[in-house]
Residue frames relative to the residue before (quaternion, step in Angstrom):
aa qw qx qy qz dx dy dz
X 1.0000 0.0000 0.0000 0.0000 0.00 0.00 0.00
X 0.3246 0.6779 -0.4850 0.4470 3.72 1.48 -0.30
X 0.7517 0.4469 -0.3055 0.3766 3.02 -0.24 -1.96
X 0.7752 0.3545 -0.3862 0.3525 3.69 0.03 -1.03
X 0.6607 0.4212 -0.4805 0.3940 3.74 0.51 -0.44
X 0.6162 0.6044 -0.3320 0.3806 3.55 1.03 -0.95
X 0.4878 0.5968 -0.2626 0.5805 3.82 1.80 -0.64
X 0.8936 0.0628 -0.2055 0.3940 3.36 0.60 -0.65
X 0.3618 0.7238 -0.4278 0.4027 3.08 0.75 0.64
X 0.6397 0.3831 -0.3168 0.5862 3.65 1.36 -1.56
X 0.7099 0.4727 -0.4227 0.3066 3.69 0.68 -1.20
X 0.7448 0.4493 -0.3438 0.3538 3.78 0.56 -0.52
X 0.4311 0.7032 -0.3469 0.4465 3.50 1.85 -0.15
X 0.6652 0.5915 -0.1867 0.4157 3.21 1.17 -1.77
X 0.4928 0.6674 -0.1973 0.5223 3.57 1.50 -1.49
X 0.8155 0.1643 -0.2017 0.5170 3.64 0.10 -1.35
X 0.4910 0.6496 -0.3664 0.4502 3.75 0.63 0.59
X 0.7302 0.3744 -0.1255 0.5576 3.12 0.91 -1.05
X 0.4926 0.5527 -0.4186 0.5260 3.45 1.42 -0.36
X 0.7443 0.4840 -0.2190 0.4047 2.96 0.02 -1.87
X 0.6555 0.3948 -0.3495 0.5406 4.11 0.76 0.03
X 0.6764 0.4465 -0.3627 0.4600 3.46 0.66 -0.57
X 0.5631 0.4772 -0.4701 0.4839 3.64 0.81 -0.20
X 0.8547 0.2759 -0.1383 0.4174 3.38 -0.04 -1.34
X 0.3205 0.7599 -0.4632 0.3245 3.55 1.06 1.27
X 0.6405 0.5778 -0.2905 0.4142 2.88 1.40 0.47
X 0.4690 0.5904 -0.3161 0.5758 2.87 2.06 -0.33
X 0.7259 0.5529 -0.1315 0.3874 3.27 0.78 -1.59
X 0.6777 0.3524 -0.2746 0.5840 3.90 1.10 -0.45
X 0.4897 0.6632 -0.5442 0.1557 3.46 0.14 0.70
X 0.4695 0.4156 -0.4208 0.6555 3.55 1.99 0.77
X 0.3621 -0.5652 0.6059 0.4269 3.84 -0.95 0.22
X 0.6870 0.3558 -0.4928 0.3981 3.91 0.17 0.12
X 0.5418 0.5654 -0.4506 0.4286 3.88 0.90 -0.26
X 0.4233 0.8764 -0.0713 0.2186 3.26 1.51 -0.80
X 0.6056 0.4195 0.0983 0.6691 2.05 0.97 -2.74
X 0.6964 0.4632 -0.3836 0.3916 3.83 -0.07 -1.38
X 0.7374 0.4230 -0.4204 0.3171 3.73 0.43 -1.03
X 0.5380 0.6650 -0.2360 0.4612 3.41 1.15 -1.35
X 0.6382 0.4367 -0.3382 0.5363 3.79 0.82 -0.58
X 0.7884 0.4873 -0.2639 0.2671 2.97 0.71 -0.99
X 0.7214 0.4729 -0.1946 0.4671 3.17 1.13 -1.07
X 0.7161 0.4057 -0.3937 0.4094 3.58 1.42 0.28
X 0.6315 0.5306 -0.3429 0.4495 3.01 1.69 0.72
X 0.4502 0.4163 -0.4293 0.6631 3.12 1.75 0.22
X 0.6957 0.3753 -0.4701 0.3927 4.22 -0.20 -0.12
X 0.6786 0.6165 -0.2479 0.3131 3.17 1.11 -0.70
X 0.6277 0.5902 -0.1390 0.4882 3.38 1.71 -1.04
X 0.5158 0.5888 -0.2204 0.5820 3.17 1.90 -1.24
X 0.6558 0.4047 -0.2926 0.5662 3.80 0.37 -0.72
X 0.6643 0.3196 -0.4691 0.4864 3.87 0.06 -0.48
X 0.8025 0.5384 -0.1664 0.1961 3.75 0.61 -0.59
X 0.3818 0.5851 -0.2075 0.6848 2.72 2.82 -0.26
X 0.5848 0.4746 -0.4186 0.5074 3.38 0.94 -0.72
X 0.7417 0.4456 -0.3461 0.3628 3.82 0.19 -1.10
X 0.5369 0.6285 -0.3649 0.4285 3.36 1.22 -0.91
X 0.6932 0.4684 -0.2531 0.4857 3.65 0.54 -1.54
X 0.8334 0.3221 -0.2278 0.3870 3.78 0.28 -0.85
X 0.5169 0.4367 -0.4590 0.5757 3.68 1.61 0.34
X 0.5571 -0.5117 0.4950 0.4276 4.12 0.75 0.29
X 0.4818 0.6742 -0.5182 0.2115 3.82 0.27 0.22
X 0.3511 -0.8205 0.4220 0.1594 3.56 -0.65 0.11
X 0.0089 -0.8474 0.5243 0.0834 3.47 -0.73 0.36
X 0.6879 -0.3648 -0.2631 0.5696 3.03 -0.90 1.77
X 0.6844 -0.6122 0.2196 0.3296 3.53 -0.34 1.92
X 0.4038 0.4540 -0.5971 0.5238 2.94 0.32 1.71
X 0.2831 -0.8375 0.4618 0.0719 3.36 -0.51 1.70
X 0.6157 0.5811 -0.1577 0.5083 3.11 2.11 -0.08
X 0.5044 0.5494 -0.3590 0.5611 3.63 1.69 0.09
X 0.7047 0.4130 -0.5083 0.2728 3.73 0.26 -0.37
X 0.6269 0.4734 -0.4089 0.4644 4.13 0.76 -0.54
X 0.7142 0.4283 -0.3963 0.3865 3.83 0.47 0.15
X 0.4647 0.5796 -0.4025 0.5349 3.55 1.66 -0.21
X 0.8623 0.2630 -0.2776 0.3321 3.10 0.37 -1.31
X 0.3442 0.6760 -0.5075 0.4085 3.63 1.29 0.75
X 0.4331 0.7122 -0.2713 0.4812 3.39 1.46 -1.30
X 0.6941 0.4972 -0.2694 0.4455 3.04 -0.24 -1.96
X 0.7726 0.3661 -0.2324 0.4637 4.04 -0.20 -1.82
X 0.7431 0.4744 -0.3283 0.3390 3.55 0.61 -0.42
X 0.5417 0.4243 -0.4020 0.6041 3.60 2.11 -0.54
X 0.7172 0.5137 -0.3382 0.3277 3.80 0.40 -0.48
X 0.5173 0.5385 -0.3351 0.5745 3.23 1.71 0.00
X 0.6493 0.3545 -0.2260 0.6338 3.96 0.88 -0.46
X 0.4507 0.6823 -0.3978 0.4160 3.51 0.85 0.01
X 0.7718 0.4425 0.0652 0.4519 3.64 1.45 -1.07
X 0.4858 0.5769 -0.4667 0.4619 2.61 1.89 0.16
X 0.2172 -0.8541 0.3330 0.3353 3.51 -0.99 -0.51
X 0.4415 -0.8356 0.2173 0.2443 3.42 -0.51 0.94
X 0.7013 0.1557 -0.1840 0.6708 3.87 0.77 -0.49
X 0.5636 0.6690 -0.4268 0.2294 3.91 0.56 0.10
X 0.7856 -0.0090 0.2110 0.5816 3.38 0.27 -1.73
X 0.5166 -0.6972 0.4359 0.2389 3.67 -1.28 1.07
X 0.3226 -0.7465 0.5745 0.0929 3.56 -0.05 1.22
X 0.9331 0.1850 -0.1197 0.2842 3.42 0.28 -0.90
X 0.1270 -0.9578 0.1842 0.1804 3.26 2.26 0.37
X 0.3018 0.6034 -0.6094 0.4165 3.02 0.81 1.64
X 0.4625 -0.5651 0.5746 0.3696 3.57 -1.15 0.19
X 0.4139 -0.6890 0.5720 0.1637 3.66 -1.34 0.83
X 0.7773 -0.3720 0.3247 0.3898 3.53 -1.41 -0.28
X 0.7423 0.5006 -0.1759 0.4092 2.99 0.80 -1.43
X 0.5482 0.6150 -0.2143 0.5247 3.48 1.45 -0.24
X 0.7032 0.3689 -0.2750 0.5421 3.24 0.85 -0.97
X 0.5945 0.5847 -0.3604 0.4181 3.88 1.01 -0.57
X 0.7523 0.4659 -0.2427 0.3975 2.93 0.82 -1.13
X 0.6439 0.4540 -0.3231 0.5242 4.02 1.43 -0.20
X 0.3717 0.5810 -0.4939 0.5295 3.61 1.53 -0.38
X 0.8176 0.3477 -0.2576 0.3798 3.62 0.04 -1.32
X 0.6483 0.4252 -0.3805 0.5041 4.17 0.74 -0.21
X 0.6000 0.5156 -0.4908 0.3649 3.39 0.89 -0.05
């Protein structure tokens, strides 16, 4: 029974870590290599958290005693660590031109 509290404990640590970076990634990306570093980071801390929700859920362990809350977190988790990789002030992900782009050639013409 160690193991499982000790399982969830790191996984829900890892969780409020990766939160707690993904908020203040805006502070943190204001170098493109802070950028990169956070983004690495926080999909390797959501990502670890998901392998570890998984173990939690398939050793019978529970989280806040619901034995049925740890495999949807750690969907969570893969699904923030998947947006985790996008990038935000670097490269054009979606290679359309935006508003602010088009305003801004309205006005140099």
């Amino acid at each position: 029974m160690e193991m499982l509290d000790l399982l969830e404990n790191i996984s829900l640590t890892l969780c409020g870590a990766a939160l707690f970076l993904w908020i203040s990634i805006g502070t943190l990306a204001r170098s493109q290599n802070g950028e990169i570093i956070t983004q690495r980071v926080i999909m390797s801390l959501c990502w670890t958290s998901a392998i570890m929700l998984f173990i939690l859920h398939y050793l019978g362990g529970e989280l806040w005693e619901s034995r049925n809350a740890a495999r949807p977190l750690a969907i969570l988790a893969i699904i923030v660590a998947l947006t985790a990789s996008l990038n935000i002030k670097g490269k054009d992900v979606q290679g359309e031109i935006n508003p602010h782009e088009i305003m801004k050639k309205r006005r140099d013409k």
